[in-house]
TIVOMI-885237 format. One record per residue: x, y, z of N, C-alpha, C, CB in turn. Coordinates in pm, whole numbers, plus 32768, in hexadecimal, padded with zeros to 4 digits. Each point is the difference from the previous one (the first is absolute). Glycine has a CB too. Example, Ala and Ser with C-alpha at 12.3 -4.5 7.8 and 13.67 -1.06 7.14 Angstrom:
# TIVOMI-885237
85277DC7830C7FA780778000805A807880007F437F8B807D/809A80DE7F3B8052807780067FB3806D804980767FC17F29/
//
This chain:
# TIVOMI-885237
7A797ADB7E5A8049807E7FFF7FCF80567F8D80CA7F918066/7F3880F37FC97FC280557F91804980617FE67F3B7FD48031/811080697F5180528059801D7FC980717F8180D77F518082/7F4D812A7F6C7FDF80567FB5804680637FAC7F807FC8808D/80B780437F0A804380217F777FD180817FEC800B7F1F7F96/8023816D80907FEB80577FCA807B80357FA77F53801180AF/80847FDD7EBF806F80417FB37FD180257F5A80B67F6C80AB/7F6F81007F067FC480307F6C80037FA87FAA803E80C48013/80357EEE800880437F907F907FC67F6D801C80F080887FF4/7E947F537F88800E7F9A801C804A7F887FE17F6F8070801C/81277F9A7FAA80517FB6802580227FC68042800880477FBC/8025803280D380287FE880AD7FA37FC1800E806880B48069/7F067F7E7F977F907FB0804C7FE27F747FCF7F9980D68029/80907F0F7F5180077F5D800480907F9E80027F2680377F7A/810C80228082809E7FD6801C7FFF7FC98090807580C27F66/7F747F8981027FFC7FFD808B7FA97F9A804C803380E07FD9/7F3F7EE97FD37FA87F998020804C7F8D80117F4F80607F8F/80F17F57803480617F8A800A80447FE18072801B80287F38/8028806280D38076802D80467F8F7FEE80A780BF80D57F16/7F037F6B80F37F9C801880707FC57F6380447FB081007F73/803F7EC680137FB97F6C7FFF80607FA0805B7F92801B7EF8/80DF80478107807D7F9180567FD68032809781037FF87F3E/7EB7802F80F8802B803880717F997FA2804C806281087FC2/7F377EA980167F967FC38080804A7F677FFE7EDE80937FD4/80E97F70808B80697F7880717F7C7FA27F858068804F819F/7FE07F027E9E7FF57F947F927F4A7FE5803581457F757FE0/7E9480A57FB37F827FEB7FE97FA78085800080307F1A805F/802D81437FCD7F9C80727FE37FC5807D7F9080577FB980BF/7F68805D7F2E800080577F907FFD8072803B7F9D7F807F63/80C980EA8032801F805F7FEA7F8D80717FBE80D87F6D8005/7EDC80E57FFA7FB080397FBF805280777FCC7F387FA0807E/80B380B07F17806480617FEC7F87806F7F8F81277F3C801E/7EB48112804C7FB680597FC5805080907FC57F477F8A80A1/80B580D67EE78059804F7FC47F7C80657FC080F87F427FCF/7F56813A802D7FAE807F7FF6807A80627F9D7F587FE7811C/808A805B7E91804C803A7FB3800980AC80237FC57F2C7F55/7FE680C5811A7FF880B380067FF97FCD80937F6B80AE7F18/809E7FD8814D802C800A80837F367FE6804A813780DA7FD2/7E897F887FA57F867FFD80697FAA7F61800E7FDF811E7FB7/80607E967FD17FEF7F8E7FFF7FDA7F998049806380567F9F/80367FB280AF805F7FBA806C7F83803C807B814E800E7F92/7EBF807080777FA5802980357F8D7FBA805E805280737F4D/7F527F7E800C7F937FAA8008802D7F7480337F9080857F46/80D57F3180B0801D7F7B7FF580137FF780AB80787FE07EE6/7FD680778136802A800180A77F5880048041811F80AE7FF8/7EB07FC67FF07F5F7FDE80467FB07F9D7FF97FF680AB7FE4/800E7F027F947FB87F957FEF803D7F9880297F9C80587F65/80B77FB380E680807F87802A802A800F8071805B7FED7F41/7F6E800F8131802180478078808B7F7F80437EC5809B8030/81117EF77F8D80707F7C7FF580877FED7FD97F537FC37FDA/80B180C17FCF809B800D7FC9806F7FFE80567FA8807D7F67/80E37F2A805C803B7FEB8086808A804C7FBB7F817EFB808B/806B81577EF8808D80297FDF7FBE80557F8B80C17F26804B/7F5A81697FA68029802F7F8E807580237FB27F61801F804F/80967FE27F36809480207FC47FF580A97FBC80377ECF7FB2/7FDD817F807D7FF580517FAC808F806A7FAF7F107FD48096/80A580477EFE805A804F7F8C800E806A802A7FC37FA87F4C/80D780A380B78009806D80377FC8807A7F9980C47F8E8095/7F6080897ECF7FE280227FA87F547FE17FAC81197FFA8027/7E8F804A80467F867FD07FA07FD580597FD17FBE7F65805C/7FEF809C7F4C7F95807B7FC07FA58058801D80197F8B7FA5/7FEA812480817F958022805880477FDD80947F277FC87F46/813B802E80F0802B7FF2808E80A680127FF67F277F51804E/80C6813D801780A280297FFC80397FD580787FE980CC7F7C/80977F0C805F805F7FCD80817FA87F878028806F80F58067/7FA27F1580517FE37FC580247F6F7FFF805780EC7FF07FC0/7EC280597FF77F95801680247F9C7F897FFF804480DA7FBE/7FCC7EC97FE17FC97F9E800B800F7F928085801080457F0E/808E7FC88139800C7F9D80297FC5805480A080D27F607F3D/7F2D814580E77FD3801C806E7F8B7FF47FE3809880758054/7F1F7F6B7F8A7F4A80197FDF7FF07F7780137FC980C97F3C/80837ECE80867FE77F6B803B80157FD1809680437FD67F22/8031809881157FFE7FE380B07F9E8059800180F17FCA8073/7EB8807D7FA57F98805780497F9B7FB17FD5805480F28009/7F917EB07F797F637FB27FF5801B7F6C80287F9A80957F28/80E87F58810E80097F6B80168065800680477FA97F9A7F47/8066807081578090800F801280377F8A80357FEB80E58021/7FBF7EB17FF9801C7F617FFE80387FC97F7B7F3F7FE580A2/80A1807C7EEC80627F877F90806D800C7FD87F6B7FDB7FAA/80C47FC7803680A580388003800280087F5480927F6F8102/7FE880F07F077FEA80507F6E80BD7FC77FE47F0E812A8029/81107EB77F57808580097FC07FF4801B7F88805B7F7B8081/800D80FD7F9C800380477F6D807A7FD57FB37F8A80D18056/80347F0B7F25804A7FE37F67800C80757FBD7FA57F287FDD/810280F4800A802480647F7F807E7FE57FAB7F9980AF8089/80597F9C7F0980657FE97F9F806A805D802A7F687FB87F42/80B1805A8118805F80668063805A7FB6806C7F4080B47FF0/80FC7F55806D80587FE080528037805A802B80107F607FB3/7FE0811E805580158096803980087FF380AE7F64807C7F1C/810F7F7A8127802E7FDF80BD7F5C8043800E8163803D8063/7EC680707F707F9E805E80357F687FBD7FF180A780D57FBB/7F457F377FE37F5B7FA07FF07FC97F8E8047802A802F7F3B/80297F6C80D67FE37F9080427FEA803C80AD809B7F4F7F34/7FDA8104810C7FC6801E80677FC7804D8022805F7FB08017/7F4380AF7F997F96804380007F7C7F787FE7809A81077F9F/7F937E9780267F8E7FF380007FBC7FA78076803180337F14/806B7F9C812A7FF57FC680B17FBE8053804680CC7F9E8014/7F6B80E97FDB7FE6805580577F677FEC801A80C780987FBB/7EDB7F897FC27F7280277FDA7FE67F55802E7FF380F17F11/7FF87E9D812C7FCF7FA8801F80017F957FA07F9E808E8086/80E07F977F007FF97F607FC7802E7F7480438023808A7F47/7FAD7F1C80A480827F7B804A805E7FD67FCB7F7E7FA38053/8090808E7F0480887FDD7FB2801780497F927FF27F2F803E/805980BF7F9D7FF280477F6F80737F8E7F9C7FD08140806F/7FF87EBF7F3F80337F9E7F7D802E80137F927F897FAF803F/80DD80697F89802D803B7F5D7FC37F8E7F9D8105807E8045/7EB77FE17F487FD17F967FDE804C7F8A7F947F4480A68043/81317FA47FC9806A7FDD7FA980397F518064805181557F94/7F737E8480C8803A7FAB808E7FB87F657FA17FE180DA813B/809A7EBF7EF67FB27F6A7FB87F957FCB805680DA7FA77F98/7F06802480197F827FBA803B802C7FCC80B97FAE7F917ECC/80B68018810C80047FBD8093802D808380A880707EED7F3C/7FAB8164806E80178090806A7F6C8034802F80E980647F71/7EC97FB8800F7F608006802B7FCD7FC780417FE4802C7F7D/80197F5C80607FC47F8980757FFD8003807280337F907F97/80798064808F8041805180807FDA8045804A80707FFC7FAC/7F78807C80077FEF805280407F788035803080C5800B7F9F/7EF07FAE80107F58800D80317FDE7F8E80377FB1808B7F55/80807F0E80D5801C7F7B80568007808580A080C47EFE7F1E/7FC1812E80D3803C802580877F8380A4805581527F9B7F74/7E5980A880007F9B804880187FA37FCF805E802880497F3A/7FB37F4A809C7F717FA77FF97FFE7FDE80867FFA7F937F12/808A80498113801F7F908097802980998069809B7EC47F7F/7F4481D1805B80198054804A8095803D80317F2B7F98801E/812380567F5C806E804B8006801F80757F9280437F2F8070/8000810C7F67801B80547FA5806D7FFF7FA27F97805C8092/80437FAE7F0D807F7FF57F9E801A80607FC17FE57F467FE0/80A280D080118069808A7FDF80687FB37F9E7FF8809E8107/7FE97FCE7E7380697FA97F8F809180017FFB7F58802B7F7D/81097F60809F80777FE3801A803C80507FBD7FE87F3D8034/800D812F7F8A8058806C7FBE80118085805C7FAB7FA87F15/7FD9804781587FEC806D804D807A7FD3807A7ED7803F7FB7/81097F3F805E804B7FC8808180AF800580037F217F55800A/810780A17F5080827FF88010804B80947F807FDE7EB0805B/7FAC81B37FD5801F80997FD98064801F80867EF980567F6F/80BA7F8E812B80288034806D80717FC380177F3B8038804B/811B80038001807D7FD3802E7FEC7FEB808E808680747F53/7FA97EFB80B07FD87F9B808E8024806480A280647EE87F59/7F67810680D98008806280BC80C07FA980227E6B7FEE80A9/81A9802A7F9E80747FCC80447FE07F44802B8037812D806D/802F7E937F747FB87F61803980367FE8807B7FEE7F867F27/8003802580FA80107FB68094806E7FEA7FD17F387F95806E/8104806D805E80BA7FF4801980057F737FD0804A809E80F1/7F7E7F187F4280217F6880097F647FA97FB780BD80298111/7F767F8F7E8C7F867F547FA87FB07FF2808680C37F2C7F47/7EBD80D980BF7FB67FA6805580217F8B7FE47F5A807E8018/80747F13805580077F7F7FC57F847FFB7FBE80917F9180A3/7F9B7FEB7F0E7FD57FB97FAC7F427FFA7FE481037F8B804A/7EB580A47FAE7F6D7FB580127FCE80BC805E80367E688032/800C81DF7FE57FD9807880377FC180517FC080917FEA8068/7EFE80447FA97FB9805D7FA6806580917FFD7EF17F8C8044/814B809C7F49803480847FF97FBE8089807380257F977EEE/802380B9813E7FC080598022804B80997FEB7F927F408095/807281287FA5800F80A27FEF8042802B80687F3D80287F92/81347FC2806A807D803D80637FBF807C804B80D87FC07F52/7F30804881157FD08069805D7F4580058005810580977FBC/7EEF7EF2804B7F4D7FD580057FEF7F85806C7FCB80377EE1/7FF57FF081957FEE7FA680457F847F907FD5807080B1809E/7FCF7EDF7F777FB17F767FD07F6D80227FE8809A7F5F808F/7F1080FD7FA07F53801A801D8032805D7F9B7F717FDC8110/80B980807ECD800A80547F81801F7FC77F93803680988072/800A7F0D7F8B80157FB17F617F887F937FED8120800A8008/7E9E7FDC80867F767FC07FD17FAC80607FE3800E7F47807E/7FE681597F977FAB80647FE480127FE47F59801A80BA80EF/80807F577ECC803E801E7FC17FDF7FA17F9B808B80728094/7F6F7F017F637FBA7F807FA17F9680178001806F7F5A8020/7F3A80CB80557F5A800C7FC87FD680947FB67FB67F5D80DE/809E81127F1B800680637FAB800F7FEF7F728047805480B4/801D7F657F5080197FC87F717FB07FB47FB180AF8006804E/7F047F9E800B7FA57F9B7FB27F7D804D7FF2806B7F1C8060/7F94817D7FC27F76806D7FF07FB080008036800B800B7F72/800F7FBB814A7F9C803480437FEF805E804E7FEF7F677FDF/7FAC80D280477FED809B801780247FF280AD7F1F80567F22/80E0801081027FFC7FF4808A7FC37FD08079803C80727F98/7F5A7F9D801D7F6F7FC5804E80167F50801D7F4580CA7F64/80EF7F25803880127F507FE3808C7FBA804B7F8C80297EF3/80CF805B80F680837FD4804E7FDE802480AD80BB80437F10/7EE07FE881137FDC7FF680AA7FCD7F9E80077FDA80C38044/7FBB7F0D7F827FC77FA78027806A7F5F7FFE7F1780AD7FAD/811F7F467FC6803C7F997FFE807C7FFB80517F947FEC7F39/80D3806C811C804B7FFB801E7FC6802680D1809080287EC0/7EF17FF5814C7FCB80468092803B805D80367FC07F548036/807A813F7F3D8034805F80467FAB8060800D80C27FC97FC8/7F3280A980847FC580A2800E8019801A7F5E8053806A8124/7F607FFA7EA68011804B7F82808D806D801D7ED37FED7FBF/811D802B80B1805880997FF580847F9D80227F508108806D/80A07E647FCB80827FCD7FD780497FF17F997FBF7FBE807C/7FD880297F49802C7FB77F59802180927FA87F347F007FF6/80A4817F8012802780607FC3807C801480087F4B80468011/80DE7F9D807F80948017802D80557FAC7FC37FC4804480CB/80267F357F3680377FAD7FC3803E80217F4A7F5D7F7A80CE/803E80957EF47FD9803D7F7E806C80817FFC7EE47FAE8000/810E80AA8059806D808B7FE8808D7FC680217F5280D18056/80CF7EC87FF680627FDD801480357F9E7F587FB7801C813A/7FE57FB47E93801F7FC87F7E803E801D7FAC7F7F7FD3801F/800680847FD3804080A57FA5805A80237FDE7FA7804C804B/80B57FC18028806B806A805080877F7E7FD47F4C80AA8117/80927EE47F1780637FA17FF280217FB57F5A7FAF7FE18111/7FF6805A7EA07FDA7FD07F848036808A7FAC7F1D7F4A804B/80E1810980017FF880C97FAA7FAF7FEC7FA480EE806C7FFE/7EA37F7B80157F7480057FD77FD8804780037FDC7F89801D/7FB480C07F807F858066801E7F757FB28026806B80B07F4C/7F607EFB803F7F847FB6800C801A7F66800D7F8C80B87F79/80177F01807F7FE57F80802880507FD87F607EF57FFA80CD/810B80627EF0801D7F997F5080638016801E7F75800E7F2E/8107803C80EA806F800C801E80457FB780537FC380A17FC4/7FAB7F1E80B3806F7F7D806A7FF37F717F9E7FAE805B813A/7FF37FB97E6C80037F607FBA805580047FB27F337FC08001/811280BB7FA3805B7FF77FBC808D7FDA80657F7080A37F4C/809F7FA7810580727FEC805C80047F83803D7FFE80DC8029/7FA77ED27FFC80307FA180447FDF7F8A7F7D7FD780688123/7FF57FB27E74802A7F9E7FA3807C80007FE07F4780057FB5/80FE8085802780B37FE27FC680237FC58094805D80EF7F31/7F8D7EF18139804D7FC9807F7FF57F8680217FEE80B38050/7F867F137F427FCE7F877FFA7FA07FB0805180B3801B7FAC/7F19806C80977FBE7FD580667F587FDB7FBF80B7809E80B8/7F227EE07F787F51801D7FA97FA67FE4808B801D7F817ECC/7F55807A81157F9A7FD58044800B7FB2806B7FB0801B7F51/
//
């Protein structure tokens, strides 16, 4: 596994090596390459076409907003990007969903939350920081407890929409929810607006927040 550290501080960047070192399964090594400037990382992503995770700093030097992290989807739009800040701002984090991150991380979060949460990246889901999830106030719940062993689901969502609805959440695109599920695209859009609508959602970061306070996961 190869993952990549863009951040000014080299504190974070050796702070985070350890932390990173937890993430390859038993016997594997972890490689953990780190760049202190954006054009860096840059270089590191081209010479690394192998990278299976970057971390990047929302606050770097020479790069405003989030310009760094759209310039990393337009030169790599296979890698998945999670952004680290000393922030926790609702607004920021889902701007930075919006722009193609897969998570975003305060960097203020313990170690075993990191792990977590770039564990749940890695295996192709998305992570949204539990401050965001229980900002929102939960949708309406179900009349009646499923039984026991029932996967939760979204009152007014037929059974094929709450499977649309888990593979949304775990961050796959559309393309991936036809194939894995053998629906039409213009099905699955429908499905998706019906999500939306049943969630009072705008974007996809807004149904993972919503159906996390409902408890619903992957």
């Amino acid at each position: 596994m190869k993952i990549l550290v863009i951040d000014d501080h080299e504190l974070i960047r050796e702070g985070l090596r350890p932390v990173l070192e937890q993430l390859g399964s038993p016997g594997e090594a972890v490689q953990v390459l780190d760049a202190p400037t954006f054009s860096r990382g840059l270089e590191h992503a081209a010479a690394h076409p192998d990278l299976d995770l970057v971390l990047l700093d929302f606050n770097l030097p020479n790069v405003t907003g989030f310009a760094a992290l759209v310039d990393l989807q337009e030169r790599f739009p296979d890698l998945p990007v999670v952004m680290m800040s000393g922030e926790d701002d609702p607004t920021l984090v889902r701007e930075a969903f919006e722009r193609g991150a897969l998570g975003f991380i305060p960097k203020s979060s313990p170690t075993p939350v990191i792990v977590n949460a770039l564990r749940l990246v890695l295996a192709g889901g998305t992570y949204v920081p539990t401050a965001m999830i229980a900002e929102r106030p939960a949708v309406a719940p179900a009349r009646e407890r499923p039984p026991a062993g029932t996967p939760k689901s979204v009152p007014g969502l037929t059974p094929r929409q709450n499977e649309v609805l888990r593979l949304l959440i775990a961050g796959k695109p559309n393309k991936v929810i036809c194939r894995e599920l053998d629906l039409a695209e213009g099905t699955v859009k429908s499905h998706v607006a019906a999500i939306l609508r049943a969630l009072d959602a705008s974007n996809r970061v807004e149904v993972v927040i919503a159906a996390g306070k409902l408890g619903i996961t992957p």
